[in-house]
Structure formats: C-alpha cells, structure tokens
gemmi code that builds the backbone of each chain (N, CA, C; Angstrom):
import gemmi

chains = {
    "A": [
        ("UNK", (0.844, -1.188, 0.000), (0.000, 0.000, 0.000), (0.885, 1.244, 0.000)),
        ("UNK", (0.520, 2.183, -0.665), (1.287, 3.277, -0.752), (1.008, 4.294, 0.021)),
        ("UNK", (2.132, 4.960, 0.818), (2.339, 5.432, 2.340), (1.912, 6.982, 1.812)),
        ("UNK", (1.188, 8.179, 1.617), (1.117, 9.299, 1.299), (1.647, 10.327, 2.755)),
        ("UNK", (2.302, 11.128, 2.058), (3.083, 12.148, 3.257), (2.011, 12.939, 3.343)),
        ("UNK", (1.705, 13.303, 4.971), (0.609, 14.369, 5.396), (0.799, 15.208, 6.651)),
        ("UNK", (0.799, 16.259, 6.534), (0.954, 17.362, 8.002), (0.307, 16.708, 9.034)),
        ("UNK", (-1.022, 15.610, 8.761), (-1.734, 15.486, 10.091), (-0.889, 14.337, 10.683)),
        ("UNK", (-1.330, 14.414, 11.793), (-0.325, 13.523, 12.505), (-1.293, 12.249, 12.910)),
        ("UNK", (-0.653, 11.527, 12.758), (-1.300, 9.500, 12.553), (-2.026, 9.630, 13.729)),
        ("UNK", (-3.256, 8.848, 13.908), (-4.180, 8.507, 15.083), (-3.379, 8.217, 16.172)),
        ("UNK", (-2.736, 8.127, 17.089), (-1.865, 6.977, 18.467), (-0.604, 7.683, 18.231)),
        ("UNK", (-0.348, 8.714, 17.559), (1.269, 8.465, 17.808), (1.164, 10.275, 17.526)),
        ("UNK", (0.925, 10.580, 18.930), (0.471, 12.153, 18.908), (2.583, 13.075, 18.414)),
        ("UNK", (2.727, 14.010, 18.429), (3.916, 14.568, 18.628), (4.508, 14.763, 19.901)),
        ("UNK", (5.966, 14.630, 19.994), (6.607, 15.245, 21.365), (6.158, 16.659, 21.643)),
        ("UNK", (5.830, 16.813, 23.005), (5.456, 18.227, 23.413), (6.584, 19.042, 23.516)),
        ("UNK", (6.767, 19.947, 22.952), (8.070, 21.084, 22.868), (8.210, 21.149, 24.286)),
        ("UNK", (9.702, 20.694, 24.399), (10.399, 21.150, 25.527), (11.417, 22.355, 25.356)),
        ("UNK", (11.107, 23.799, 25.956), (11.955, 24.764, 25.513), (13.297, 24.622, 25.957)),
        ("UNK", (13.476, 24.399, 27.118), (14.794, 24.044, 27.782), (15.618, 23.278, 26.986)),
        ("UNK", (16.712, 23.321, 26.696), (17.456, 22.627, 25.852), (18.274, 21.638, 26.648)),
        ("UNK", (18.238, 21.431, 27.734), (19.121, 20.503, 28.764), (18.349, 19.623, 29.084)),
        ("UNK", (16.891, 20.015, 29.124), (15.701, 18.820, 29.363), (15.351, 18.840, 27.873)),
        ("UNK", (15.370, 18.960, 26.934), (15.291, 18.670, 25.887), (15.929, 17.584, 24.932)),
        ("UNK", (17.662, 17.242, 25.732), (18.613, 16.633, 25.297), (19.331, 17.276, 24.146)),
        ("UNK", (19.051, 18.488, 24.245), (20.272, 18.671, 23.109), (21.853, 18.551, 22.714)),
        ("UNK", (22.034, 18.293, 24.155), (23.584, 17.883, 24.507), (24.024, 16.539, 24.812)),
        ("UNK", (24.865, 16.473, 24.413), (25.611, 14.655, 24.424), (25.998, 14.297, 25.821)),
        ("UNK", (26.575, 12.928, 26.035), (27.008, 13.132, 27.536), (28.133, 14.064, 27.794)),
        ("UNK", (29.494, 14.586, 26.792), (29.965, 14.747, 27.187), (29.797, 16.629, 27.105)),
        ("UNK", (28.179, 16.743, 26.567), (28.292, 18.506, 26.815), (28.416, 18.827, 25.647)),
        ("UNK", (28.446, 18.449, 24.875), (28.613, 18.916, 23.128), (26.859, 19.469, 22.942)),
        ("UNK", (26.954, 20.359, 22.236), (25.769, 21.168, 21.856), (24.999, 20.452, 20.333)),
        ("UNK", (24.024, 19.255, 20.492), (24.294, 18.593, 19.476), (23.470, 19.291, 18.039)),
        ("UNK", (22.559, 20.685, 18.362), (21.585, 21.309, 17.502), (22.584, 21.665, 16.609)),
        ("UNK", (23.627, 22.145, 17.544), (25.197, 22.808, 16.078), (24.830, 22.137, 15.164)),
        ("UNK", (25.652, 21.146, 15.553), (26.450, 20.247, 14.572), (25.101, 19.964, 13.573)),
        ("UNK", (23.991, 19.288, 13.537), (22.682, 19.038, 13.130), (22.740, 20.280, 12.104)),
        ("UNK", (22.597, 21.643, 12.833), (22.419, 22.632, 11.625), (23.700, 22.726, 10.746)),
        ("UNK", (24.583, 22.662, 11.012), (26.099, 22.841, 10.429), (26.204, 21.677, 9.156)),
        ("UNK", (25.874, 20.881, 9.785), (25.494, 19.422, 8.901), (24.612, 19.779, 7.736)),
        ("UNK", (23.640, 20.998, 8.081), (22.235, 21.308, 6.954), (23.174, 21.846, 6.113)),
        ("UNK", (24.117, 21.876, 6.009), (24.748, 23.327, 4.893), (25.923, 22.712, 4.079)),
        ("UNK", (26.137, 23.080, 3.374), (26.920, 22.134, 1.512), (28.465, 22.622, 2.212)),
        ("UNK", (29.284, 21.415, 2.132), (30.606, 21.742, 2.204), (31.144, 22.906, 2.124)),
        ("UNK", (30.328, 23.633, 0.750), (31.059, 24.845, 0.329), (30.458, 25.764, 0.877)),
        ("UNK", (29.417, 25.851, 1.324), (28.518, 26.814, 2.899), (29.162, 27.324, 3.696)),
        ("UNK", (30.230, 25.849, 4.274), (30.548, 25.263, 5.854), (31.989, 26.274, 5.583)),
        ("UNK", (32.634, 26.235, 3.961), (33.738, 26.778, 4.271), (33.739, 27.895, 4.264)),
        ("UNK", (32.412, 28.910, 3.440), (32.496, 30.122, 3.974), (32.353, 30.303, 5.065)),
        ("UNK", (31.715, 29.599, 5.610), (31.023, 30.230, 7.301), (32.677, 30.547, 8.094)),
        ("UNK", (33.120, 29.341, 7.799), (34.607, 29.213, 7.817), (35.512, 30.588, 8.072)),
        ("UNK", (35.606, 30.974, 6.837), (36.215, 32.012, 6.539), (35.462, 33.815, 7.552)),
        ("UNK", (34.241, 33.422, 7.277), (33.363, 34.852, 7.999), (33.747, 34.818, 9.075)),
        ("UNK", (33.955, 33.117, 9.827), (34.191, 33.127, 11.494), (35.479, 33.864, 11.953)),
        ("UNK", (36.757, 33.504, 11.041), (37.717, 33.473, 11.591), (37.742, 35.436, 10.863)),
        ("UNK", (37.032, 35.930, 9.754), (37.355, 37.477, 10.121), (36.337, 38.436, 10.746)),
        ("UNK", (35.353, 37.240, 11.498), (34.612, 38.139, 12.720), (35.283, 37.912, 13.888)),
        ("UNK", (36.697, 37.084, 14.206), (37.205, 37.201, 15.170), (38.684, 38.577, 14.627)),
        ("UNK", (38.739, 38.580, 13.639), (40.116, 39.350, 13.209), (39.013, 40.665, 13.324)),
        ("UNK", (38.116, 41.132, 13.464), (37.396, 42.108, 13.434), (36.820, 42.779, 14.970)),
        ("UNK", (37.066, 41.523, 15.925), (36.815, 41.471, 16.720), (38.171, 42.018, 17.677)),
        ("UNK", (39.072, 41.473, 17.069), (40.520, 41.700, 17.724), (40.901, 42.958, 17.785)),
        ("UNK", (40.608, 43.651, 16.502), (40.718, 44.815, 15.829), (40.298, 46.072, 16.307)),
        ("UNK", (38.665, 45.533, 17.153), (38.367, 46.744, 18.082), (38.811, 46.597, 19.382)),
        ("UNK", (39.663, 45.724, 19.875), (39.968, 45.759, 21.193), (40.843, 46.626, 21.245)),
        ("UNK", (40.643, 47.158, 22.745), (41.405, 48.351, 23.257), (42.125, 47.896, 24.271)),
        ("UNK", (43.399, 48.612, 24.220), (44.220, 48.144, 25.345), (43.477, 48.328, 26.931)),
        ("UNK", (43.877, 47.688, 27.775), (43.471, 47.826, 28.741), (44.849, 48.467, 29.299)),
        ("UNK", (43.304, 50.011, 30.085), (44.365, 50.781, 30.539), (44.879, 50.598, 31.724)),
        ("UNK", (45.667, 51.219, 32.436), (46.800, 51.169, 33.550), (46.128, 51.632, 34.751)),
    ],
    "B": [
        ("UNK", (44.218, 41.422, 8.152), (44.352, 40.121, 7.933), (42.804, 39.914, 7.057)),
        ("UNK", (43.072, 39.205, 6.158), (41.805, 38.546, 5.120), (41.826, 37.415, 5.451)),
        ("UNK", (40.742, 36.444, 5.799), (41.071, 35.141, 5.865), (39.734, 34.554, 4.435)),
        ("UNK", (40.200, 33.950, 3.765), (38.912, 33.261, 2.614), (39.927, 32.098, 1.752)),
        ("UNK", (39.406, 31.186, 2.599), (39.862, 29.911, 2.551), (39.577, 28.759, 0.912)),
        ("UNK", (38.463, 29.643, 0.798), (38.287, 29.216, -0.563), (38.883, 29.534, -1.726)),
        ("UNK", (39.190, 30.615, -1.425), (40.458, 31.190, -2.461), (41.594, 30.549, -2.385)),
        ("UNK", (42.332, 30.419, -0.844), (43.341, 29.542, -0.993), (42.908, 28.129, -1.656)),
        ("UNK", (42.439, 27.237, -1.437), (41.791, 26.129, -2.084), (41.923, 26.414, -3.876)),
        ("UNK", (41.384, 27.235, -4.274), (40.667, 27.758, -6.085), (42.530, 28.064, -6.526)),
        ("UNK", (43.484, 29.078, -5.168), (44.626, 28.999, -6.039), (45.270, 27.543, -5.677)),
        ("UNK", (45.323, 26.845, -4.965), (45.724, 25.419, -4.859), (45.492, 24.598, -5.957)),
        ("UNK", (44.119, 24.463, -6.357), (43.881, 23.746, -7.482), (43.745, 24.393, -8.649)),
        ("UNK", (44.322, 25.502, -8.827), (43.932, 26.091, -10.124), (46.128, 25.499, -10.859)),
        ("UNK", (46.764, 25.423, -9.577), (48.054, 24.935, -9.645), (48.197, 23.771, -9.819)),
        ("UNK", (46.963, 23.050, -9.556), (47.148, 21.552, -10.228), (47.746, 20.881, -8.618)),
        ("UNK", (48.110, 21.753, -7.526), (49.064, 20.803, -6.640), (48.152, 19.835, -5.936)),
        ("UNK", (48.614, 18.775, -5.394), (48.246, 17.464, -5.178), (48.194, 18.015, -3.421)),
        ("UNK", (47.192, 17.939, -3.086), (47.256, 17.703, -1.184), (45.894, 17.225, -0.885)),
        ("UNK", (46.263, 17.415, 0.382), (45.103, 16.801, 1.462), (44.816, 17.938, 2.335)),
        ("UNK", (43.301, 18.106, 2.662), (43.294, 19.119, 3.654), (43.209, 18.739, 5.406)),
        ("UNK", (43.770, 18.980, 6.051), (43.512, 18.193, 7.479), (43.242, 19.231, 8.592)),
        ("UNK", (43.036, 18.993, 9.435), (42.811, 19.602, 10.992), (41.558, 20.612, 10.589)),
        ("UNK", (41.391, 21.712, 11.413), (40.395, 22.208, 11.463), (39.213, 22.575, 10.031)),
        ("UNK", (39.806, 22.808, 8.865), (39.328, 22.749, 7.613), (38.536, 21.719, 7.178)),
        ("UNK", (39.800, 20.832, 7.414), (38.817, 19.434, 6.956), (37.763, 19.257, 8.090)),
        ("UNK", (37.743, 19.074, 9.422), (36.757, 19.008, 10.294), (35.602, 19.742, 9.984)),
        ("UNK", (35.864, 21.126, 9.610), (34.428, 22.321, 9.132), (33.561, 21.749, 7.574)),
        ("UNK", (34.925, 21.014, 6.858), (34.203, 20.380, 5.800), (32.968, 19.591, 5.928)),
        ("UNK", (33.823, 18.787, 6.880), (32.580, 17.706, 7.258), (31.153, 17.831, 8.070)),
        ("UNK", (31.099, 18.746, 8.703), (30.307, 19.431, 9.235), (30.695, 19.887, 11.082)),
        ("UNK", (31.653, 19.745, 11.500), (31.862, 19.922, 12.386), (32.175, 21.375, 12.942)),
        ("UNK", (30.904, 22.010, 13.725), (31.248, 23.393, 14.440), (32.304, 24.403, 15.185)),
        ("UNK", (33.362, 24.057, 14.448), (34.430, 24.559, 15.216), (35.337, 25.878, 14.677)),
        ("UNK", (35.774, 26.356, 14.873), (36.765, 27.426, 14.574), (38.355, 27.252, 14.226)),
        ("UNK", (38.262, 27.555, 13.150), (39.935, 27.923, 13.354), (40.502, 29.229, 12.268)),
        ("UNK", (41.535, 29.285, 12.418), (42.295, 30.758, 11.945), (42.823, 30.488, 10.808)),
        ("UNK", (43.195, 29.196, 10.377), (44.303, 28.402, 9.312), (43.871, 27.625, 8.626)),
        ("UNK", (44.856, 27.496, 7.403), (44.402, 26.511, 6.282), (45.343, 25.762, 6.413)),
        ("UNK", (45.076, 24.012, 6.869), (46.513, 22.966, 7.439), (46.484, 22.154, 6.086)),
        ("UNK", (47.201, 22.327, 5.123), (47.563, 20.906, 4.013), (48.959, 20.119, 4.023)),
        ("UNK", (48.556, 18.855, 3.762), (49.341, 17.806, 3.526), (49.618, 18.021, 1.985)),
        ("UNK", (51.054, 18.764, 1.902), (50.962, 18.335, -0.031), (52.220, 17.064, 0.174)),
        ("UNK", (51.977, 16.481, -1.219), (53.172, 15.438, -1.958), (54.241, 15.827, -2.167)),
        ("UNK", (55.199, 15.326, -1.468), (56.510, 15.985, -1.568), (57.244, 15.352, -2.707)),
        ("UNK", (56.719, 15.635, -3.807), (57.791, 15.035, -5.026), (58.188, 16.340, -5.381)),
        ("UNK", (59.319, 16.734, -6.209), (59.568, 17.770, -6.926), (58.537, 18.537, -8.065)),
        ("UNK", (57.952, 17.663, -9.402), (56.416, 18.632, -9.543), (55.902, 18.924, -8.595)),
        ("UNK", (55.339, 18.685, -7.646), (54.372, 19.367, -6.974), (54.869, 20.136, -5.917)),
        ("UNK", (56.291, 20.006, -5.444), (56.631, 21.021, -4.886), (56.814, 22.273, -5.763)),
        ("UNK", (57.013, 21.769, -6.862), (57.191, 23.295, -8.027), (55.916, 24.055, -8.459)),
        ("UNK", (54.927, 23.174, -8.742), (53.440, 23.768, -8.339), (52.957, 24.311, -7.362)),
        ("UNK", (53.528, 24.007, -6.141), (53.326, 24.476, -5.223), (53.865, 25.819, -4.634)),
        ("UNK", (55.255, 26.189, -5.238), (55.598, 27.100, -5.264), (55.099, 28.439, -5.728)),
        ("UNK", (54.932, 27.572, -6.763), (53.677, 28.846, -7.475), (52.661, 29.119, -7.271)),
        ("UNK", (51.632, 28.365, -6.625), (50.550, 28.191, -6.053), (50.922, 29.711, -4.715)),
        ("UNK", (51.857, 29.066, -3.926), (52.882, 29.921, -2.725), (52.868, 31.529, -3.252)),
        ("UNK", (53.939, 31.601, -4.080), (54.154, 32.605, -4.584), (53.156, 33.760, -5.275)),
        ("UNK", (51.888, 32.948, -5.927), (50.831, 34.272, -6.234), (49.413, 34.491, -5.052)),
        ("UNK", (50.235, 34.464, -4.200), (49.193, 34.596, -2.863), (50.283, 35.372, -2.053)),
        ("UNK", (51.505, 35.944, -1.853), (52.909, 36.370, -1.191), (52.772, 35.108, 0.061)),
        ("UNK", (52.724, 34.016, 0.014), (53.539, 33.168, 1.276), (54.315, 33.538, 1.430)),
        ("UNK", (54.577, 33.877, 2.950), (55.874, 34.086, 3.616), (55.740, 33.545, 5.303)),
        ("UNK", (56.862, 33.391, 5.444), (56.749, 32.267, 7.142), (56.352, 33.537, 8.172)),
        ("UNK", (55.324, 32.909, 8.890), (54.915, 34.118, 9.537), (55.646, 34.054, 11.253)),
        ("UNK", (56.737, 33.181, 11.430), (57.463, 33.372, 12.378), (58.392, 33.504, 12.044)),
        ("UNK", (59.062, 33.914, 11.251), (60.210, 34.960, 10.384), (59.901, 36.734, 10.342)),
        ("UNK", (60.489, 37.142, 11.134), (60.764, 38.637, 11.164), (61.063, 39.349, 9.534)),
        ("UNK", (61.615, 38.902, 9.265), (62.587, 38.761, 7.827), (61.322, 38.567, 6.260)),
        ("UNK", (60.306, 38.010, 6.881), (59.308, 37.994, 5.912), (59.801, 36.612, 4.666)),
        ("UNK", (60.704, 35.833, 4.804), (61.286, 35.338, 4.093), (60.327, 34.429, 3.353)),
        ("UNK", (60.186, 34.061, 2.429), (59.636, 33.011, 1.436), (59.903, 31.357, 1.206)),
        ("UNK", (59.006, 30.429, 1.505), (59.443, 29.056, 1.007), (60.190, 28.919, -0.104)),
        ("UNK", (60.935, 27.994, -0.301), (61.612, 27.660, -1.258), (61.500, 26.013, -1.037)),
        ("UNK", (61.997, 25.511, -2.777), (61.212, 23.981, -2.657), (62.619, 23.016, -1.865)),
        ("UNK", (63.426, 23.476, -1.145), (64.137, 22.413, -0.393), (63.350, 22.293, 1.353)),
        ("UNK", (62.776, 23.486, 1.343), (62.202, 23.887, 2.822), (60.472, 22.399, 2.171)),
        ("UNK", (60.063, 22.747, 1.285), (58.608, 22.356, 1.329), (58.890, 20.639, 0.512)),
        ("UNK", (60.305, 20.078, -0.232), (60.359, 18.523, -0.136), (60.307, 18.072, 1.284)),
        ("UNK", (60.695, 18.808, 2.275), (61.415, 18.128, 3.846), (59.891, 17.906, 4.678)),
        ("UNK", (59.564, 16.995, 5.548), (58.400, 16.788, 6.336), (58.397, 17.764, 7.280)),
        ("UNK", (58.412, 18.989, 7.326), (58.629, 20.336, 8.315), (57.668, 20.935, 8.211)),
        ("UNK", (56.896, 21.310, 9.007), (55.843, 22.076, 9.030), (56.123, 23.865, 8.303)),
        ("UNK", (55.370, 24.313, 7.487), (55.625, 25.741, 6.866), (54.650, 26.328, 7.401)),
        ("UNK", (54.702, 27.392, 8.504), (53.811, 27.815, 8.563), (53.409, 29.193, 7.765)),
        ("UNK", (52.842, 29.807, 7.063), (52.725, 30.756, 6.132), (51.766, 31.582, 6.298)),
        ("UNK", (52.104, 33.240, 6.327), (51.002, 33.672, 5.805), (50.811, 34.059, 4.355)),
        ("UNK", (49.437, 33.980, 4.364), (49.170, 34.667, 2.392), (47.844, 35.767, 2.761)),
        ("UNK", (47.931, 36.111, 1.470), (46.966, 36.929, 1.060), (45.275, 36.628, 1.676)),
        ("UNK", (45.129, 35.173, 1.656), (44.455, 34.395, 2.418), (44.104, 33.981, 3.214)),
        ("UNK", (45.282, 34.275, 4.175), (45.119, 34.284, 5.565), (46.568, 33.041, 5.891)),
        ("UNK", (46.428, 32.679, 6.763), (47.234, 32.077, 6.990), (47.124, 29.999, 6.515)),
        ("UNK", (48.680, 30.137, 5.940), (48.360, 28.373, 5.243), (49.583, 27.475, 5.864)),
        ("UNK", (49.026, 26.473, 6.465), (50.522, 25.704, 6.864), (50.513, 24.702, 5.706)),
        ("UNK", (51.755, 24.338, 5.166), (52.020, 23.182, 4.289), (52.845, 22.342, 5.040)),
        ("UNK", (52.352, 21.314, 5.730), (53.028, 20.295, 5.946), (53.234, 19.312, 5.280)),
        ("UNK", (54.450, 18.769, 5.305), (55.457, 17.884, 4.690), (54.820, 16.860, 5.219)),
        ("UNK", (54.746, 16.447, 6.843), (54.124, 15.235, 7.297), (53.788, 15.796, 8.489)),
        ("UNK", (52.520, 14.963, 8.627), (52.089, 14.922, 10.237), (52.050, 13.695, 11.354)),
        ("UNK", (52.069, 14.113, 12.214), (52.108, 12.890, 13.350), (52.662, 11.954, 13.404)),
        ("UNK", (54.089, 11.871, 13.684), (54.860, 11.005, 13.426), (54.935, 10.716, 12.335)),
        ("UNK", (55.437, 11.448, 11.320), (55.721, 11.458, 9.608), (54.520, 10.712, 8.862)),
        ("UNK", (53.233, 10.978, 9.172), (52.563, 10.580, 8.398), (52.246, 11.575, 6.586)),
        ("UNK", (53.117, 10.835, 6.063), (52.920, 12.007, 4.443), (51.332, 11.843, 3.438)),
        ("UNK", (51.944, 12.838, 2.618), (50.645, 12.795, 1.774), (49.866, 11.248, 0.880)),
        ("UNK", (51.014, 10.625, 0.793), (50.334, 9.318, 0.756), (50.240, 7.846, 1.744)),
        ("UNK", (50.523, 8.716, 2.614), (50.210, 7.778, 3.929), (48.530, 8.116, 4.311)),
        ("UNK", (48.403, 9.496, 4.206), (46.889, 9.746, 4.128), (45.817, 9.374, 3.021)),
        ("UNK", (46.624, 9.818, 2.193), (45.700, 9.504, 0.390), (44.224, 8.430, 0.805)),
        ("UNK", (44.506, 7.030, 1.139), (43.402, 6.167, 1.541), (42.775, 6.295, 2.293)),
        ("UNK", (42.952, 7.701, 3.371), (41.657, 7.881, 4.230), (41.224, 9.195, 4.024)),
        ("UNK", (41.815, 9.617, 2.508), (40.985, 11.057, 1.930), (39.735, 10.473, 0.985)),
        ("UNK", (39.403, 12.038, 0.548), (37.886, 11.187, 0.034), (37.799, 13.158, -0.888)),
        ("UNK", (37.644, 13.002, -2.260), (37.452, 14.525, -2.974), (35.884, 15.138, -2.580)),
        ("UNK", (36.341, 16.346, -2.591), (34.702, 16.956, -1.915), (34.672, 18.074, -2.375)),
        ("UNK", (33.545, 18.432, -3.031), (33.360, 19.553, -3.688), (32.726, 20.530, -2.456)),
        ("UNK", (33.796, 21.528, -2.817), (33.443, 22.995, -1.827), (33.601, 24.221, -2.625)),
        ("UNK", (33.057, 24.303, -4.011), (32.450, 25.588, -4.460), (31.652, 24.472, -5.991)),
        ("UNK", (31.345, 25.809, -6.474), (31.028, 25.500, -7.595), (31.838, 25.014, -8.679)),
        ("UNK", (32.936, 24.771, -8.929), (33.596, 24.457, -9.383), (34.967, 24.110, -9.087)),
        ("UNK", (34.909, 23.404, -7.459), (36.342, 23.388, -6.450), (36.087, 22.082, -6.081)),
        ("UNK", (36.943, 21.419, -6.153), (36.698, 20.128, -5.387), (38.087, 20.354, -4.593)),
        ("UNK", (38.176, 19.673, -3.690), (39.143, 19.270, -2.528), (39.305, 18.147, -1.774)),
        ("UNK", (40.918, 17.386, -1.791), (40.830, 16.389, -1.352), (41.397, 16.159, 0.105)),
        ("UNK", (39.841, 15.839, 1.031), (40.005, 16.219, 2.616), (40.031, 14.732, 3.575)),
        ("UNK", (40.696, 14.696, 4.507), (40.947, 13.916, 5.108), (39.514, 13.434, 5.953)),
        ("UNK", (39.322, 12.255, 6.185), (38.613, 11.784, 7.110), (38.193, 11.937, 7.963)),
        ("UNK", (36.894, 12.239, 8.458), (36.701, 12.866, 9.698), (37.459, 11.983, 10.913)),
        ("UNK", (37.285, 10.760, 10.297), (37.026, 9.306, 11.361), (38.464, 9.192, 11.687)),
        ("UNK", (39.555, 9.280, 10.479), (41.228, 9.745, 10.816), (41.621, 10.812, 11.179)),
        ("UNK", (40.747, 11.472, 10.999), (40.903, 12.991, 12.073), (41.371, 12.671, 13.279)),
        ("UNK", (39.989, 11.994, 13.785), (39.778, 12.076, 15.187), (40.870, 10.993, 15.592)),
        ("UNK", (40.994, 10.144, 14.628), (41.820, 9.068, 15.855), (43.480, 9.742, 15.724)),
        ("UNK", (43.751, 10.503, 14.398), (45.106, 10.852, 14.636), (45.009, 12.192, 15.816)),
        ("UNK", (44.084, 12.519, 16.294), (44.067, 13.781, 17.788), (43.738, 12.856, 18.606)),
        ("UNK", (42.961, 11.815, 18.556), (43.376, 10.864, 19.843), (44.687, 10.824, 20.020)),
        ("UNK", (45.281, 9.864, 19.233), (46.565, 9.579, 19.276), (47.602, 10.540, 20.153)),
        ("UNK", (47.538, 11.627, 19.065), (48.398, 13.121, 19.557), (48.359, 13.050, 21.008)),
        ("UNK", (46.570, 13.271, 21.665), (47.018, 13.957, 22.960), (46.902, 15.002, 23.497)),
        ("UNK", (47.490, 16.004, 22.312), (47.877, 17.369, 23.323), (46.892, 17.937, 23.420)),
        ("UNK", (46.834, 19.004, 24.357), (45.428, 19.186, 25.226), (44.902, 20.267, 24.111)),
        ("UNK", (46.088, 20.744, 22.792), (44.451, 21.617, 21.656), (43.824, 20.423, 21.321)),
        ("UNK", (44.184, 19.193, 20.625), (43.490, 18.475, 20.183), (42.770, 18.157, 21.163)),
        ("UNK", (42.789, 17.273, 22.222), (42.003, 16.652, 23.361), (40.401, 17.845, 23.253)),
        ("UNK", (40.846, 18.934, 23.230), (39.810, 19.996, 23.557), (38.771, 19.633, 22.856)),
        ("UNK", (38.968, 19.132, 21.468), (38.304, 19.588, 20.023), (37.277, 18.105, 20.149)),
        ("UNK", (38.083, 16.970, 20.366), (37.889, 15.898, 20.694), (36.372, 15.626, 20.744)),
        ("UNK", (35.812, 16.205, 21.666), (34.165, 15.601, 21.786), (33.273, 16.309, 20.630)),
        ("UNK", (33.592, 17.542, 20.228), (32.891, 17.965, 19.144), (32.965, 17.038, 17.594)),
        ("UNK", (34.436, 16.590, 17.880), (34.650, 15.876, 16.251), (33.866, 14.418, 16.486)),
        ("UNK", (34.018, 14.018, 18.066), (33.494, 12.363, 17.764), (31.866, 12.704, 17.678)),
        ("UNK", (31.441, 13.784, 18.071), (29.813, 13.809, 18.375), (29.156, 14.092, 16.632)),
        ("UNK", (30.399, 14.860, 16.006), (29.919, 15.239, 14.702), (29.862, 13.577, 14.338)),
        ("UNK", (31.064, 13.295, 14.179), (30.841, 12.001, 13.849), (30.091, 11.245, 13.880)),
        ("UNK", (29.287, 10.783, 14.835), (28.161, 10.137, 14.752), (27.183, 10.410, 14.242)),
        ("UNK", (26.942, 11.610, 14.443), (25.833, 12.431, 13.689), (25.888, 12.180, 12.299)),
        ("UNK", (27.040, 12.730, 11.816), (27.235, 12.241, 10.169), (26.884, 10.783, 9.932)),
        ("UNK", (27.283, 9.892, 10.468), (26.805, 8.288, 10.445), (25.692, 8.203, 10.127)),
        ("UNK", (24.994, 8.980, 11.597), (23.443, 8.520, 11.481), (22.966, 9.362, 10.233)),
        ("UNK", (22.987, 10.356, 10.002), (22.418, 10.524, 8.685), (22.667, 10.087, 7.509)),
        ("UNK", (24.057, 9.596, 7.503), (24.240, 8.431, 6.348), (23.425, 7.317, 6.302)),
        ("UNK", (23.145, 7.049, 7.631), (22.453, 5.650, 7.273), (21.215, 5.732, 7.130)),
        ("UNK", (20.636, 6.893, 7.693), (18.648, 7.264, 7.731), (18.335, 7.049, 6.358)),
    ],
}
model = gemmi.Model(1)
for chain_id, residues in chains.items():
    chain = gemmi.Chain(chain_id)
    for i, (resn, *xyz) in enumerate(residues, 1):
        res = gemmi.Residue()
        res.name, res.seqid = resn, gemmi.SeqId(i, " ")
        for name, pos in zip(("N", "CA", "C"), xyz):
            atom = gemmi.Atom()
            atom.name, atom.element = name, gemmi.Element(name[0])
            atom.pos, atom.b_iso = gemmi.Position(*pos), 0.0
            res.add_atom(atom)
        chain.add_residue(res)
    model.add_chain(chain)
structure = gemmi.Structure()
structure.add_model(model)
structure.setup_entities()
C-alpha cells in the first residue's frame, strides 16, 4: 500500500510536546557537546561550511581589531 | 588580515598541486562546528608538486609568519616533512610535509575522500574518522579539547548516512 506524506499527525502516535529548555530537551551529548550545532552545520553544503569558515575566523580578526588596550 | 579559505583552495587547485586538507578545515568540511584561523595541508613531496606548489605559494605572497625577515618558502624547505607555517593573502596556510609522526601525503591519500566545496572546487580532505583518531593519538590538550565535538559530529554524520 502506498504510504502518502501528510501534516496530520497519525491517530496513536500524537507529537513530542516542545520542551523549551534545551538541557531537558537533550540537546547535549554526555559529554556537553551542543548537538543542535552540529545538526544545523550538517544542513549546509561543504562549500557553505567553508564560507562560514572564513566569515568566522574574520569576525574574530574584526573582533581583535576593536579591542582596546586595557588601561593602567 | 583577510582570511577566505576558498580562495586559498581555487589557487591550490587552479596549480594543479596534489594535497590533502587536514585539521580544522577538513573538520568544518565535514560538518563539524568549530573554529579555526588556518588553512593545514598535507601536499606530496615530489619535486612537480613542490614546483606547483611554489607557485601556487608565490601568487598569494607566502611568507613564514614566524620569520621577522618575511622570508619566502623555497622547494628544499617544502620537499622536507617540516611544518611551513605561512602567511598569504588568504590568511594564513601551513604546508606540511608530514604529520604525526611522519605521516605524508600518501600515507593519508586512503583515508581522503574529494569533496566539492564551491562550484567548481573540489578538494581532497581527510577523514573525519582519521581525524579524530590521529588527535586521539596526539594527545595534546588543543586536540584533546576539540575531541568531543569531532566524535559527536561524527556520529551524527553516520546517522544521517544511514537514515
């Protein structure tokens, strides 16, 4: 029989109730890893991942850039 | 400082040179959330491709960025398994000769895999799965750090391979 995809949700098998908390939610591994990252990071094409890449490391050179000495 | 990693990559292969991409690059390839400042490659230390590589080097200004002197690779520095660390136009590129206990570019070759990262770029990046076990291995407490993010990506990537 052929399975048709549908927004409604099957008789008995209601949805998980949104848990906002992300620690009671499980979004983290045992060892504390944030696992939604990686999941979204994963959504995006190699060649995405390496711009993001590149933006990260000159929003930290941008970041460096406005630091001010700390004065005396 | 410019960092656009894809450019280094587009002049890499527009030189034809033969490498592998490893450590934090290759990790972001694969999908793993992490940061880094540098572009780490494994090239083939034969003489073509150190001469490609030179040139590759040379139209980006590589120069060792722990040299005062600004000085430039040359291909007896980039045949030897010595780490180069470089900056370019690009930001900063290490060319290593070998890693981790002299592992060279074709000691890796069988646990690379080509991956397209532009529209017309492919790149040949190391393993997530030899990633992680050559920073097991290592130890030192940058790698150790990175450690749970790369094995957690890891699985993750699995499981969606296999869904």
């Amino acid at each position: 029989m052929m399975k048709v995809m549908s927004d409604e949700v099957e008789p008995g098998r209601e949805e998980a109730p949104f848990v906002a908390d992300g620690l009671a939610a499980g979004a983290y591994n045992e060892e504390g890893v944030d696992l939604t990252l990686i999941r979204m990071f994963l959504r995006l094409t190699p060649a995405e991942r390496l711009d993001e890449a590149s933006s990260s490391a000159n929003g930290i050179e941008e970041l460096r850039a406005l630091q001010v000495p700390a004065s005396r | 400082m410019t960092f656009d990693f894809r450019r280094a990559l587009t002049v890499l292969a527009t030189h034809e040179v033969e490498f592998i991409v490893v450590g934090g690059i290759s990790a972001i390839l694969q999908g793993a959330p992490v940061v880094t400042l540098d572009l780490d490659i494994v090239h083939r230390r034969t003489p073509d491709n150190v001469r490609r590589l030179l040139a590759a080097l040379r139209s980006i200004d590589a120069r060792y960025r722990h040299d005062p002197r600004g000085l430039v690779p040359e291909a007896q520095h980039l045949l030897g398994p010595g780490h180069n660390l470089l900056q370019t136009t690009c930001g900063p590129l290490d060319a290593l000769g070998a890693i981790d206990e002299g592992l060279s570019y074709d000691d890796l070759l069988p646990d690379s895999e080509e991956m397209r990262v532009g529209p017309d770029l492919t790149a040949r990046v190391l393993s997530l799965r030899r990633l992680v076990e050559l920073k097991a291995a290592a130890g030192r407490p940058k790698d150790v750090a990175v450690l749970p993010t790369l094995r957690a990506t890891l699985v993750e990537l699995e499981r969606t391979r296999d869904a």
